[in-house]
N, C-alpha and C positions, 0 to 999 in steps of 0.2 A: 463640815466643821462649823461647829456656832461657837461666836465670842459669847464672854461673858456678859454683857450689854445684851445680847440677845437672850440668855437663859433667864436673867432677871426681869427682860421685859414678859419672858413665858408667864415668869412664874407672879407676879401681880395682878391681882385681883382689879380692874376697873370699877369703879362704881358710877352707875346713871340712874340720873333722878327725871321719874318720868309722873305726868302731872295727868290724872286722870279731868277732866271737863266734865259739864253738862250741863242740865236743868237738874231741877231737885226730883227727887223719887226715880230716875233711871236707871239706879242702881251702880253707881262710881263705886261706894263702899262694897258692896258687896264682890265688884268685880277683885276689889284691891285685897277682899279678904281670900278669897278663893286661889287668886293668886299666891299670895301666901302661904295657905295650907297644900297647895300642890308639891310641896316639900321639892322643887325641882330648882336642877341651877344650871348658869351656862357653862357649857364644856368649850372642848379648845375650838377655833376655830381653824377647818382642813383645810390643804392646798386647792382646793376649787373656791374657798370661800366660801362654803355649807359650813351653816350655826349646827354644831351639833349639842343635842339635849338631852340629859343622861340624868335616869333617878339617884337622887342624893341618900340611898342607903348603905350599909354598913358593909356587904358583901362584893361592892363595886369600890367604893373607898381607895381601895387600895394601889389600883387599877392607876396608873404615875401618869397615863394620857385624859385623865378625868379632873384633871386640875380644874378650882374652879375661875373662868375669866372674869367672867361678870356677876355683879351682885347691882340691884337695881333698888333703889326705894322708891315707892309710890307715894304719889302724893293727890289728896280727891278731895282736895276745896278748891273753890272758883274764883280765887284769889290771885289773879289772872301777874296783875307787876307783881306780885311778893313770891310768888312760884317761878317765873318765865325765867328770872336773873341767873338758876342755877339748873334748868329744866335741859335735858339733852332730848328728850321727847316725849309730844304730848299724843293721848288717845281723847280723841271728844265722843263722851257717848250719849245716844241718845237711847228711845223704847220706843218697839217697833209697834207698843201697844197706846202711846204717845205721840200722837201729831204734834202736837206744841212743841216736845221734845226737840223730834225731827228739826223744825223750822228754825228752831235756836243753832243747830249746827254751825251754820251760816256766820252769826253773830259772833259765837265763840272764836271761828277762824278768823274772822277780819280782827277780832282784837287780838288774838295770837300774833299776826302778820303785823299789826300796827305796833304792836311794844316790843316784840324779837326785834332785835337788829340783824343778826345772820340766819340761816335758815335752819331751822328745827323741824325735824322728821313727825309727822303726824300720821295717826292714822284714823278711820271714823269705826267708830265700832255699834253699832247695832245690839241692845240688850233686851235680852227675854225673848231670847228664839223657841225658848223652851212652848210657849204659850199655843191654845191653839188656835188655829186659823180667823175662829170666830172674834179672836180679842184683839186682831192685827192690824191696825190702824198705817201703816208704812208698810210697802211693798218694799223686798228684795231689788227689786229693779229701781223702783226711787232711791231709795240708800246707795246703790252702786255710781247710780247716773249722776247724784250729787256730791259722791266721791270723787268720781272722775273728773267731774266740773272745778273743783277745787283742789284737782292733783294731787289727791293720799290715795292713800289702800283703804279698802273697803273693806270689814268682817261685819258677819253676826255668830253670837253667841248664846251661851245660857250659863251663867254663873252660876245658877241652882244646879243644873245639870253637870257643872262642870265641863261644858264642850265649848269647843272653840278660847278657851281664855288661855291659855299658854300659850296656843298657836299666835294668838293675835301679839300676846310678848314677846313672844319670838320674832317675828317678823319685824316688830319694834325696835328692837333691840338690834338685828340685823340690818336697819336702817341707819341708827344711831351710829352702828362704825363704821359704816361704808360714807357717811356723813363726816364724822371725824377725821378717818384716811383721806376722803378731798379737800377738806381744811387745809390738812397736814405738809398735804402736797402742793396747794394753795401758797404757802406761806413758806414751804421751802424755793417755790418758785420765785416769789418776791424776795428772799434773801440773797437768793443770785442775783437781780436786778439792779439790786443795792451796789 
């Protein structure tokens, strides 16, 4: 049996504003575009806690377990206090064809960590996987080791190619409420202490 409280919380759309980072030229915009035209939205989430991702066309539509939960707007200036205030989570990206890039990673998370007051889901994202070997200035293995150093997730991607950029929103966005839910439960806790 679900109350009514529960049906209505199904059927509301959350929205999270997630704040793309970086240096200039690593391609923030182009990630935010693509994401965009990937025409996809978030489905329900199942009893295991799996995001599940389901194309937003007409023949699926109808389909009553394809509600959409989440709607996300991007945001990809580096306007670090005027973003953070209303940001549920950020992606810092850098180019794997870009040292400099890379080494800004760093920079961006200490000011993240310095003006968040509570904890916001990040993840690093690596762009222009697409590229070949000969242009790759940042190893897969650096990007991971300085993810890990820094406690995110680690992607790379190719926005031109379209690979890896959903999956990386995905996993975003799959942070964002499991982030929320410990809030939630946070502060239901403290209202019992009360």
């Amino acid at each position: 049996l679900h109350n009514s409280s529960s049906q209505n919380e199904d059927c509301c759309i959350q929205k999270f504003n997630i704040a793309i980072l970086g240096a200039s030229g690593v391609g923030k915009s182009r990630l935010a575009r693509t994401q965009y035209l990937n025409r996809l939205f978030f489905g329900t989430i199942e009893d295991n806690k799996e995001l599940s991702i389901r194309e937003n066309d007409d023949s699926r539509r109808s389909d009553p377990e394809l509600q959409a939960k989440f709607m996300i707007e991007i945001l990809d200036n580096n306007i670090i206090e005027q973003n953070l205030n209303e940001v549920h989570g950020v992606i810092i990206a850098y180019s794997i064809s870009d040292y400099e890039s890379f080494l800004e990673v760093e920079k961006f998370f200490k000011e993240i960590k310095g003006v968040y007051q509570k904890e916001v889901p990040i993840i690093v994202v690596a762009t222009k996987s697409d590229l070949e070997s000969s242009k790759r200035m940042v190893s897969t293995k650096d990007g991971e080791i300085l993810a890990n150093r820094l406690g995110c997730l680690f992607m790379e991607v190719s926005a031109k190619k379209n690979k890896g950029v959903n999956e990386a929103f995905t996993e975003l966005v799959q942070l964002i409420e499991k982030n929320m839910i410990e809030q939630e439960e946070v502060q239901r806790f403290r209202a019992k202490l009360v």
